[in-house]
N, C-alpha and C positions, 0 to 999 in steps of 0.2 A: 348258449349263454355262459358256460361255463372257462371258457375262450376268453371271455370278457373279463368273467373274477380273478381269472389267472393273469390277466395281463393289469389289471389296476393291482392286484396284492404287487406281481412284480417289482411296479413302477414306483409304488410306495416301500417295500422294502429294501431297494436299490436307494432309494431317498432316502429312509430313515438310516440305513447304513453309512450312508457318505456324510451325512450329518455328523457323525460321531468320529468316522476317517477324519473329516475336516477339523474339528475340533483339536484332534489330538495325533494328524500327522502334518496337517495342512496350517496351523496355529490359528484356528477360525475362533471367534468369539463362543465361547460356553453358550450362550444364546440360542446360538442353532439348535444343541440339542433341544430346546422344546418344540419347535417343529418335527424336527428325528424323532422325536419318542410321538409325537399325533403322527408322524407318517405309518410308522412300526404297528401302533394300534389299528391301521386302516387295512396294513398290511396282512393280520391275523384277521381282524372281520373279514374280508374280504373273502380266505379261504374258506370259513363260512359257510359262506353262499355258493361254492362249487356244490352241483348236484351230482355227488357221490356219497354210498352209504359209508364209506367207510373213511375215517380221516388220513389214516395212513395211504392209503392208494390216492388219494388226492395230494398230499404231500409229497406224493414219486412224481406225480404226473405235472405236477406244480415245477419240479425242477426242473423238466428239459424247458419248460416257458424262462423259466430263468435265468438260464443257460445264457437263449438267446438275446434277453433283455440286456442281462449285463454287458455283452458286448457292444451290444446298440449304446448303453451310457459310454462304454469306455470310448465310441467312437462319436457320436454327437455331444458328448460333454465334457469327457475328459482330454478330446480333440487326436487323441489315438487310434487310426485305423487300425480295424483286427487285421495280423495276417494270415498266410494259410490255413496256420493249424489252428488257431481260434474258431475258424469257419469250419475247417471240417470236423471239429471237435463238434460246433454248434447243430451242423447240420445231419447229427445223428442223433442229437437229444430227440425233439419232437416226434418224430420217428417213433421213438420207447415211450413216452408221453402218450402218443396216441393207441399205441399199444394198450398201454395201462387202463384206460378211461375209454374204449371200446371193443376192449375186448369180450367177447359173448361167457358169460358166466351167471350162475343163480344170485349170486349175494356179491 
């Protein structure tokens, strides 16, 4: 399930970010930003709900998902295929990710 919180925080913090990129590199209407600031809140509940004791080690493990996500926007929404090194950059996140969040440890 924790798969799940990391891919909705993502997808919202990738949203509340661009909200504010738009605003102020894109000249999007001030407006946005209140959707941006409810996405940014969804984006912190979110992580929340990752079933890890500790926030920090969810917040490492949170980045390689974001890694990947970001690219997926830069490529379905900002209309920008990743190249090589976007991917292979991406493709060592999760990897450390998974690391993090099963690795056999007490606490």
């Amino acid at each position: 399930m924790s798969l799940v919180y990391f891919i909705g925080a993502a997808v919202a913090e990738i949203a509340g970010c661009f909200a504010f990129w738009a605003v102020a590199r894109l000249g999007a209407s001030p407006l946005w930003l209140v959707p941006g600031i409810a996405a940014l809140v969804i984006f912190a509940w979110s992580l929340t709900l990752v079933e890890l004791p500790f926030a920090g080690r969810a917040y490492a493990a949170y980045g390689g998902v974001y890694i990947a996500a970001s690219l997926a926007w830069l490529w379905a929404v900002e209309g920008r295929s990743p190249d090589r090194f976007d991917l292979l950059g991406a493709a060592v996140c999760p990897a450390g990710a998974a690391i993090i969040v099963f690795a056999p440890r007490d606490a």
